[in-house]
TORDOMI-352428 format. One record per atom (N, C-alpha, C): residue number from 1; residue in three letters; chain; x, y, z. Coordinates in steps of 0.05 Angstrom, whole numbers, plus 5000, padded with zeros to 4 digits. Each point is the difference from the previous one (the first is absolute). Layout:
! residues N
NODE    i   aa  ch    xx    yy    zz
NODE  NUM  ALA   A     X     Y     Z
...
! end
This chain:
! residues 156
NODE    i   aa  ch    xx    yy    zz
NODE    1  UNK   A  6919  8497  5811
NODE    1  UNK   A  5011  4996  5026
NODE    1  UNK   A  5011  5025  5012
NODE    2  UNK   A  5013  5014  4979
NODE    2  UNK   A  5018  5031  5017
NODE    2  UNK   A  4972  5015  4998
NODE    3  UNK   A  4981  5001  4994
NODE    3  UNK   A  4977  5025  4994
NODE    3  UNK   A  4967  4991  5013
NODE    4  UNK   A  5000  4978  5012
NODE    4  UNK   A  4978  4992  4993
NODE    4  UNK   A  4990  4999  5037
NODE    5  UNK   A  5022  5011  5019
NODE    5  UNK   A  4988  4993  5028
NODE    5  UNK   A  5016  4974  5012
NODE    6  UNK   A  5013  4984  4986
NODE    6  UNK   A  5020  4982  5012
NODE    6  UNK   A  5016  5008  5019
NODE    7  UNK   A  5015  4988  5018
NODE    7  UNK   A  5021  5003  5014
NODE    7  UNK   A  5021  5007  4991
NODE    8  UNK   A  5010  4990  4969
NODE    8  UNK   A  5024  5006  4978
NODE    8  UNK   A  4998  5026  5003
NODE    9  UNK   A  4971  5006  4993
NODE    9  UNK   A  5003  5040  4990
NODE    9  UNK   A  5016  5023  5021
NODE   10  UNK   A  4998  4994  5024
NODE   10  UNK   A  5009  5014  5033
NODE   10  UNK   A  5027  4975  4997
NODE   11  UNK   A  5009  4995  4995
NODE   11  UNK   A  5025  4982  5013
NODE   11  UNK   A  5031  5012  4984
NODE   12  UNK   A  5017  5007  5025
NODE   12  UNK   A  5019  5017  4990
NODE   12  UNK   A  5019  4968  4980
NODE   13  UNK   A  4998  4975  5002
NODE   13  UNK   A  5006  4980  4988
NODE   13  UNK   A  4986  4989  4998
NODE   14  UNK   A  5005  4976  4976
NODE   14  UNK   A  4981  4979  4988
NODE   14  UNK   A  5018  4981  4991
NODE   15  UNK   A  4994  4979  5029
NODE   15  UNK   A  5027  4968  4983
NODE   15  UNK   A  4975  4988  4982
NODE   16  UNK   A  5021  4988  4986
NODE   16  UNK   A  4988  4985  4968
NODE   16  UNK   A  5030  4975  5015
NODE   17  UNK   A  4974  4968  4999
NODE   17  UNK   A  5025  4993  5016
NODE   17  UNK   A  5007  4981  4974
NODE   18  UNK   A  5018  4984  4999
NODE   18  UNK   A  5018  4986  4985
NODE   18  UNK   A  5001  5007  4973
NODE   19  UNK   A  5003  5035  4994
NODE   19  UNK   A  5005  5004  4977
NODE   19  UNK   A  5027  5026  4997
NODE   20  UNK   A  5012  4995  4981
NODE   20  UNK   A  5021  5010  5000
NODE   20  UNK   A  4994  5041  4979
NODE   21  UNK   A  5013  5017  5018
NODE   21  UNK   A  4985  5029  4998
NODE   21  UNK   A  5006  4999  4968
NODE   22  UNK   A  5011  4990  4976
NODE   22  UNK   A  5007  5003  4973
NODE   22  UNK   A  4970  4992  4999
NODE   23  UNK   A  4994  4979  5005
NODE   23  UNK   A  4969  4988  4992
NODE   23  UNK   A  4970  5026  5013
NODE   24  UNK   A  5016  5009  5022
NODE   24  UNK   A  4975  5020  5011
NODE   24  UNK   A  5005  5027  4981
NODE   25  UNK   A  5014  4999  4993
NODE   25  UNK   A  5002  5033  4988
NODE   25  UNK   A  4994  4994  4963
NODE   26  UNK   A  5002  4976  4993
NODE   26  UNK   A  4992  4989  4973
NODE   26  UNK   A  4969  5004  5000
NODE   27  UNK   A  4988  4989  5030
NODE   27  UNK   A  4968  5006  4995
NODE   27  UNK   A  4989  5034  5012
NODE   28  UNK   A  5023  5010  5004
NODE   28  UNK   A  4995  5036  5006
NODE   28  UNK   A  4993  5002  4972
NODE   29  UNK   A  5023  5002  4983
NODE   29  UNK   A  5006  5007  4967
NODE   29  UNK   A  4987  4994  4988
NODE   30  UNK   A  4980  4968  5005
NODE   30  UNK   A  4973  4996  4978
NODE   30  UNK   A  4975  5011  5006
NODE   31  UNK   A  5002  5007  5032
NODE   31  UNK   A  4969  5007  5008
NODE   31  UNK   A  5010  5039  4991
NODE   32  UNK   A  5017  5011  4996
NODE   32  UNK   A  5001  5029  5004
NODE   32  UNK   A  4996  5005  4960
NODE   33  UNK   A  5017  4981  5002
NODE   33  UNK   A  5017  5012  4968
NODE   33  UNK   A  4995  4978  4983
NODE   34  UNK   A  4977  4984  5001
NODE   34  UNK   A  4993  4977  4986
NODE   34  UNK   A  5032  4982  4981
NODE   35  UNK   A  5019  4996  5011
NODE   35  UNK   A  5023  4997  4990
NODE   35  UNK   A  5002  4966  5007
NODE   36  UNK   A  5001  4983  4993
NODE   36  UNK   A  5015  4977  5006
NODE   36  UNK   A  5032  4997  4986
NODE   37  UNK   A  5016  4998  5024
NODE   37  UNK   A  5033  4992  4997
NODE   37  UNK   A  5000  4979  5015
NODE   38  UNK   A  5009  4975  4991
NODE   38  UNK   A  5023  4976  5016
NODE   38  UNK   A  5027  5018  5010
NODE   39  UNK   A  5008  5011  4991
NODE   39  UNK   A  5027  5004  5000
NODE   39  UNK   A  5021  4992  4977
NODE   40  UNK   A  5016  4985  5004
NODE   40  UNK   A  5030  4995  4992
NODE   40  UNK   A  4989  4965  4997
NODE   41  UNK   A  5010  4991  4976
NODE   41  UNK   A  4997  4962  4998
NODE   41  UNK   A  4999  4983  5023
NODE   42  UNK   A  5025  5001  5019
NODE   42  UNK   A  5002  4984  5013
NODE   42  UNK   A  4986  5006  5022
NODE   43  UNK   A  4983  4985  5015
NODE   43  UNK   A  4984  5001  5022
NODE   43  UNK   A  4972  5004  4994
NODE   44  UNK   A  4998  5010  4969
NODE   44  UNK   A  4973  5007  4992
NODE   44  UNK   A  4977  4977  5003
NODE   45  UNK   A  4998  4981  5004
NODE   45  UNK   A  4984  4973  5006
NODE   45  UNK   A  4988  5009  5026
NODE   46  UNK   A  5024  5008  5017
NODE   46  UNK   A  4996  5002  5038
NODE   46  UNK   A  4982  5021  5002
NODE   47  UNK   A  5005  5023  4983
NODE   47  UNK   A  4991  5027  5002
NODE   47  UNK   A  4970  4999  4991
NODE   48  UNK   A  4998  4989  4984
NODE   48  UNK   A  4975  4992  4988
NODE   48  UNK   A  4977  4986  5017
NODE   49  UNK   A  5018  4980  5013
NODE   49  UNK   A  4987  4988  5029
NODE   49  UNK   A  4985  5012  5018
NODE   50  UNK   A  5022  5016  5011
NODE   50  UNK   A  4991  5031  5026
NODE   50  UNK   A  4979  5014  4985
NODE   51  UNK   A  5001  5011  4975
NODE   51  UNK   A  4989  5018  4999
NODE   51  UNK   A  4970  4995  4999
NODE   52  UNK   A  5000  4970  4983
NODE   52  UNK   A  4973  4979  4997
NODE   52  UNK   A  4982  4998  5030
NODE   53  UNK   A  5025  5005  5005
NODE   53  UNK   A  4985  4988  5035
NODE   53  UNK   A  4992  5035  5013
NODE   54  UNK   A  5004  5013  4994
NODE   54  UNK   A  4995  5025  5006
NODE   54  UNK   A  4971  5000  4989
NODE   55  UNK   A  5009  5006  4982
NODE   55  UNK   A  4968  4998  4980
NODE   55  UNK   A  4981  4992  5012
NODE   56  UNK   A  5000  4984  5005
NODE   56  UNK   A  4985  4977  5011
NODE   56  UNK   A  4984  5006  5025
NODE   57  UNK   A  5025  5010  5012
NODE   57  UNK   A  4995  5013  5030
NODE   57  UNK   A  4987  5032  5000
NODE   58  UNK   A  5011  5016  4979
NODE   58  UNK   A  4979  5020  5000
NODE   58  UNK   A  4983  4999  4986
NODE   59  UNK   A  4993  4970  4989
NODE   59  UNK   A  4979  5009  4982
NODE   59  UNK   A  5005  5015  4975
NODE   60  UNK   A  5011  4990  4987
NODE   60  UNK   A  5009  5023  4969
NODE   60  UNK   A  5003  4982  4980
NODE   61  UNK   A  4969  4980  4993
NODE   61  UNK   A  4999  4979  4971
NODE   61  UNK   A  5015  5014  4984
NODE   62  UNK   A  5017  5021  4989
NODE   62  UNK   A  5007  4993  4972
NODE   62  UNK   A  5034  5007  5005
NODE   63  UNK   A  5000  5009  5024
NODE   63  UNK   A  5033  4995  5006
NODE   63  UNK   A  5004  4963  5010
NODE   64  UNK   A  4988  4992  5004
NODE   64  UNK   A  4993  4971  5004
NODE   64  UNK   A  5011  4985  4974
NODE   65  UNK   A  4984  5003  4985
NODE   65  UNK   A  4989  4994  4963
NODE   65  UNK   A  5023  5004  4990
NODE   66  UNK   A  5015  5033  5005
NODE   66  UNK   A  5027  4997  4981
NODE   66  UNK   A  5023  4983  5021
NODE   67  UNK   A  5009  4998  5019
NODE   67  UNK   A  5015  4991  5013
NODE   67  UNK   A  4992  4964  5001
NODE   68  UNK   A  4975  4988  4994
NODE   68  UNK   A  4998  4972  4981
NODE   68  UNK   A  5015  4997  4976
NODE   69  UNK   A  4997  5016  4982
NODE   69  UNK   A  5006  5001  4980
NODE   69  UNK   A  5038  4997  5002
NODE   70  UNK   A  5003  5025  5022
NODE   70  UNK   A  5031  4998  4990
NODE   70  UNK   A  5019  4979  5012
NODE   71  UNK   A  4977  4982  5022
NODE   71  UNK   A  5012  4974  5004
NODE   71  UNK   A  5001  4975  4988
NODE   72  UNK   A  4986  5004  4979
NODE   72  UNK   A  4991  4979  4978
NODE   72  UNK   A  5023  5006  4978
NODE   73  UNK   A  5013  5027  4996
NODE   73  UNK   A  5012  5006  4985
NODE   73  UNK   A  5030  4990  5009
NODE   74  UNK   A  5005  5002  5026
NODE   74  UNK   A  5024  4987  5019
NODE   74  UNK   A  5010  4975  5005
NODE   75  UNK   A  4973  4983  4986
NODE   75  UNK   A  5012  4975  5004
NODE   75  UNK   A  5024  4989  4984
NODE   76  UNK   A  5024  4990  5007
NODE   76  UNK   A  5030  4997  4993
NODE   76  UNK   A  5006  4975  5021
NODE   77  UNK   A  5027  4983  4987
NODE   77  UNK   A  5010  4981  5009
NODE   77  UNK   A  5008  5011  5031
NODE   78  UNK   A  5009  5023  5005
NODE   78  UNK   A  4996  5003  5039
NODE   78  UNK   A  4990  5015  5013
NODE   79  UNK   A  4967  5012  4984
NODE   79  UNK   A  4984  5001  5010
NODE   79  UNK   A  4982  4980  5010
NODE   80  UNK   A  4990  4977  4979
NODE   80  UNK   A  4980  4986  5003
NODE   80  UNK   A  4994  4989  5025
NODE   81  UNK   A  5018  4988  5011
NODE   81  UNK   A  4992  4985  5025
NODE   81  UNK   A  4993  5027  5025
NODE   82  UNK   A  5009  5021  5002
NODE   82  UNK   A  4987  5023  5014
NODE   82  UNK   A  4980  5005  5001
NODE   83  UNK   A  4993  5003  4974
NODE   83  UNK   A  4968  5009  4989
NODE   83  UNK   A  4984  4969  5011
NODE   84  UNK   A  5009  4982  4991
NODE   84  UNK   A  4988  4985  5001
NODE   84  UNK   A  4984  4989  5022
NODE   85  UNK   A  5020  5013  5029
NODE   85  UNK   A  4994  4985  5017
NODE   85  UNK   A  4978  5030  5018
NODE   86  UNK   A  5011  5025  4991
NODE   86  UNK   A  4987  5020  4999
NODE   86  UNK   A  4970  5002  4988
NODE   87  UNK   A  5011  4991  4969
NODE   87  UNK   A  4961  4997  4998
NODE   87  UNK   A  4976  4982  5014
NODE   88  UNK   A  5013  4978  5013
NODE   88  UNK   A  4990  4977  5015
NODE   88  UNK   A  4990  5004  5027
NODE   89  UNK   A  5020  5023  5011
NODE   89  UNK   A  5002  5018  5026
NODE   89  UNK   A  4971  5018  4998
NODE   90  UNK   A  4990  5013  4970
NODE   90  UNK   A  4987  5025  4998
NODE   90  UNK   A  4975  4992  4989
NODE   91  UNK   A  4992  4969  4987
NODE   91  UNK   A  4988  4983  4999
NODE   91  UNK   A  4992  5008  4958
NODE   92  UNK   A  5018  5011  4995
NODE   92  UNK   A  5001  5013  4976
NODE   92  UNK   A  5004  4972  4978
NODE   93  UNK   A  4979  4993  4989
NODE   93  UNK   A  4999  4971  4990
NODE   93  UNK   A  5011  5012  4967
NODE   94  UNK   A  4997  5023  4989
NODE   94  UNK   A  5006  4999  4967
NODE   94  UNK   A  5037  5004  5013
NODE   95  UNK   A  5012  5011  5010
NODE   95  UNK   A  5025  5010  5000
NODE   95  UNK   A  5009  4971  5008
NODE   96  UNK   A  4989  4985  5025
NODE   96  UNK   A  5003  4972  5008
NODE   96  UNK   A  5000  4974  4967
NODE   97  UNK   A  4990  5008  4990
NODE   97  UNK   A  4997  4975  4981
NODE   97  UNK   A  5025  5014  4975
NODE   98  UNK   A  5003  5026  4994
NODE   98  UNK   A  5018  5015  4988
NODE   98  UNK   A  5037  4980  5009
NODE   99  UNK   A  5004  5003  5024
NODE   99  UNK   A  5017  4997  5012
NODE   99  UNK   A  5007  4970  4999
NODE  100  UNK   A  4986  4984  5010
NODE  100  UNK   A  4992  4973  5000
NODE  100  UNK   A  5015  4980  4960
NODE  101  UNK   A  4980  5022  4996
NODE  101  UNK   A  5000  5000  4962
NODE  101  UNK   A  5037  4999  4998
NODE  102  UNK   A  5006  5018  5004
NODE  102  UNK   A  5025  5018  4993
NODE  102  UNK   A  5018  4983  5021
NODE  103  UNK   A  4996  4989  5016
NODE  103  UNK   A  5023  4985  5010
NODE  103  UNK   A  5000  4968  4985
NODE  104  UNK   A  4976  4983  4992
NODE  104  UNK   A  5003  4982  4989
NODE  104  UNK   A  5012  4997  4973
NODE  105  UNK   A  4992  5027  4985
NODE  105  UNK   A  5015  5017  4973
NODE  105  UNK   A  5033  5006  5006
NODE  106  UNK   A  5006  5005  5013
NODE  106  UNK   A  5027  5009  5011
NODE  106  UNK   A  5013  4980  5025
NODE  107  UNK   A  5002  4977  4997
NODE  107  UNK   A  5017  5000  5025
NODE  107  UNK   A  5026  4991  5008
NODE  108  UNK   A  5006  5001  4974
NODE  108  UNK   A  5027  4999  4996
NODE  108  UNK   A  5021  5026  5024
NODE  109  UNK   A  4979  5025  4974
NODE  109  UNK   A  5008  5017  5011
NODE  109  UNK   A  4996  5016  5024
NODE  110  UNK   A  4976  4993  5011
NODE  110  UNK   A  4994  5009  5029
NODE  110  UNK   A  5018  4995  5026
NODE  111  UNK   A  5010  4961  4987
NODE  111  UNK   A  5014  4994  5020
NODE  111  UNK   A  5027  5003  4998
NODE  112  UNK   A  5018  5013  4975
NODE  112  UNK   A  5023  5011  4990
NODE  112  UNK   A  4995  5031  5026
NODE  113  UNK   A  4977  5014  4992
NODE  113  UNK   A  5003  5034  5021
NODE  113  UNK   A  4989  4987  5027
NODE  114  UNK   A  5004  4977  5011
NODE  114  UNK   A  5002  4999  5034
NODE  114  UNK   A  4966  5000  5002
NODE  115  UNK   A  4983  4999  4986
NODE  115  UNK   A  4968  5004  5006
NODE  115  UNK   A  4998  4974  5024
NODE  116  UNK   A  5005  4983  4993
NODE  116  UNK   A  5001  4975  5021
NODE  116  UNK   A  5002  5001  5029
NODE  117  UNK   A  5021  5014  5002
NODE  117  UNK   A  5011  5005  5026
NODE  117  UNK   A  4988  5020  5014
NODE  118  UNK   A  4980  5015  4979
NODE  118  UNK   A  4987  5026  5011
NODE  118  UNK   A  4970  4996  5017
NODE  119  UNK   A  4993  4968  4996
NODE  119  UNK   A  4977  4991  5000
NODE  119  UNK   A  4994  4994  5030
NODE  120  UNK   A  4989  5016  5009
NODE  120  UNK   A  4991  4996  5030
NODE  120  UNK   A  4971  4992  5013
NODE  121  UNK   A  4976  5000  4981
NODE  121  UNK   A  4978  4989  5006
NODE  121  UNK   A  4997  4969  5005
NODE  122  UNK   A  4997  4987  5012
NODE  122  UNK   A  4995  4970  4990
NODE  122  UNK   A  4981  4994  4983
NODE  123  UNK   A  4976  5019  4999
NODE  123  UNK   A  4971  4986  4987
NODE  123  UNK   A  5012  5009  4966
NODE  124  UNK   A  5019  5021  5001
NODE  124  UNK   A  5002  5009  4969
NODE  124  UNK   A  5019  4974  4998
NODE  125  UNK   A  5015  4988  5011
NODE  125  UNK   A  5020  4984  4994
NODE  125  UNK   A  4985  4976  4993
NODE  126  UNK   A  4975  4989  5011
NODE  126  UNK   A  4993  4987  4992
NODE  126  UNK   A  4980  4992  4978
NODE  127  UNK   A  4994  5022  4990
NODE  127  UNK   A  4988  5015  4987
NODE  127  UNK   A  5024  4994  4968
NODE  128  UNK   A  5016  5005  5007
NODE  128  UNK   A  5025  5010  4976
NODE  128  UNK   A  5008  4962  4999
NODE  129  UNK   A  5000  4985  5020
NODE  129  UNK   A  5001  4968  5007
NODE  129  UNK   A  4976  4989  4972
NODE  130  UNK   A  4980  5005  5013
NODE  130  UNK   A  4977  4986  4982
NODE  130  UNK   A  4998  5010  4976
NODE  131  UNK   A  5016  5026  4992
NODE  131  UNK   A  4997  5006  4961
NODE  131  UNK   A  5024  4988  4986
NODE  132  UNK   A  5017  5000  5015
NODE  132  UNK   A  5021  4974  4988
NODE  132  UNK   A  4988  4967  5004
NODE  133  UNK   A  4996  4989  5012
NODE  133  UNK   A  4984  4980  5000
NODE  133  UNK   A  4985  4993  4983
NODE  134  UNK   A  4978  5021  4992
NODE  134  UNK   A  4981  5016  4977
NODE  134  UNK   A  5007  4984  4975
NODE  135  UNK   A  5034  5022  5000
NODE  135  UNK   A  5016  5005  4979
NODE  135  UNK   A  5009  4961  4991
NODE  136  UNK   A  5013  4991  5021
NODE  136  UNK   A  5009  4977  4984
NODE  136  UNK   A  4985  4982  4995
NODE  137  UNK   A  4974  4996  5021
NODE  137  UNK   A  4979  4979  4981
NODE  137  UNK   A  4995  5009  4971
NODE  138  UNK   A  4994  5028  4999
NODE  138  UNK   A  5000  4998  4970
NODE  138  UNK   A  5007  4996  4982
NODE  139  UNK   A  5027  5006  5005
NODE  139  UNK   A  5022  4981  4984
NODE  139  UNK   A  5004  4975  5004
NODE  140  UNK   A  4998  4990  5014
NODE  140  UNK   A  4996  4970  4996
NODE  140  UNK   A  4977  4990  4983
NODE  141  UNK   A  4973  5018  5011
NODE  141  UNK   A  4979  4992  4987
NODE  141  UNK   A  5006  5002  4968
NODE  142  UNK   A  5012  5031  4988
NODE  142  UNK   A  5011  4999  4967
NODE  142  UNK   A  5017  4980  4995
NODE  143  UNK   A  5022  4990  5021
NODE  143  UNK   A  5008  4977  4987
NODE  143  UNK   A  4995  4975  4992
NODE  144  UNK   A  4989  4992  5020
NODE  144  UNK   A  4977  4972  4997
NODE  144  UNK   A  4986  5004  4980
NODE  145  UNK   A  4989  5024  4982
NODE  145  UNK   A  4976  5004  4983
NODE  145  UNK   A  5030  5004  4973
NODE  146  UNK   A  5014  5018  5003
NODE  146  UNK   A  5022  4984  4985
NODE  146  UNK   A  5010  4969  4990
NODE  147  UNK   A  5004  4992  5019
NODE  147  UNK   A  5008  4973  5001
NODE  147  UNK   A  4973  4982  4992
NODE  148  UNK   A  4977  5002  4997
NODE  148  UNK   A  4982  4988  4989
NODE  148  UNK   A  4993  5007  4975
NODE  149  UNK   A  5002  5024  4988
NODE  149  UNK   A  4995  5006  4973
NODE  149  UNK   A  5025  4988  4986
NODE  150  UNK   A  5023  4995  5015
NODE  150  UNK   A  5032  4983  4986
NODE  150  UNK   A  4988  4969  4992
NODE  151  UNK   A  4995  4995  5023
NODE  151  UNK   A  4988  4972  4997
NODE  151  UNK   A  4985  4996  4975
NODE  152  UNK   A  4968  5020  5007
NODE  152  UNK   A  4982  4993  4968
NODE  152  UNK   A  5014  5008  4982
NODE  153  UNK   A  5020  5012  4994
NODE  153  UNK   A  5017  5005  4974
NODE  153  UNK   A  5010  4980  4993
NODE  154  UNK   A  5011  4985  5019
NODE  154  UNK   A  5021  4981  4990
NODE  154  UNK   A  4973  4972  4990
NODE  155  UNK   A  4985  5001  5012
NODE  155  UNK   A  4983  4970  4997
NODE  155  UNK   A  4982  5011  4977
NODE  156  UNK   A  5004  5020  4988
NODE  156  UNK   A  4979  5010  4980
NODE  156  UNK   A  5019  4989  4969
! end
């Protein structure tokens, strides 16, 4: 884009719009100095986001590839519903089913760090609706299959 005859290359600026300049200068540092940094713990989910989406946008599969990876590594009781509704947003089905996974595994604790309240999609909400649903037929279904092997026990 800066070398190739674009408008970027002659332009005394270049907006990059809904990304924050920590995330633009993270994809300076991997395209110059092959370096990937998140930063600092906290925010590292978000950062990972921008930069994914950068990637994406210039075209740079393996800054893509590691910035997958380090959102898969992010998933936590107040991350998940972010990502979640983020991977759903980015149509990212392994990080989507990751998350999904990890909130029916966790939801004690998701909904202890505020994940709940963080949830602003409807289709992920309903989405997160029908795996609990999922969840208690099954258990019902093990109980009933419980409660019938009690039975042949007792009549045996």
């Amino acid at each position: 884009m800066f070398g190739i005859g674009m408008k970027e290359r002659d332009a005394a600026e270049v907006t990059v719009p809904h990304i924050d300049p920590a995330s633009f200068t993270a994809l300076i540092d991997y395209l110059l100095c092959d370096k990937f940094d998140l930063g600092e713990e906290e925010g590292r989910a978000q950062r990972a986001l921008d930069l994914r989406e950068l990637a994406q946008m210039y075209q740079v599969p393996r800054l893509e590839l590691l910035c997958a990876q380090a959102l898969q590594e992010s998933v936590a009781p107040a991350t998940a519903v972010p990502l979640l509704e983020a991977a759903h947003t980015m149509g990212d089905g392994r990080l989507l089913a990751q998350c999904r996974r990890y909130v029916a595994d966790h939801a004690a604790e998701v909904r202890a760090s505020g994940g709940v309240e963080q949830l602003r999609d409807l289709g992920v909400a309903k989405g997160l609706l029908g795996d609990a649903l999922d969840q208690v037929a099954e258990l019902k279904g093990a109980m009933r299959e419980a409660d019938l092997e009690k039975v042949r026990a007792e009549r045996a």
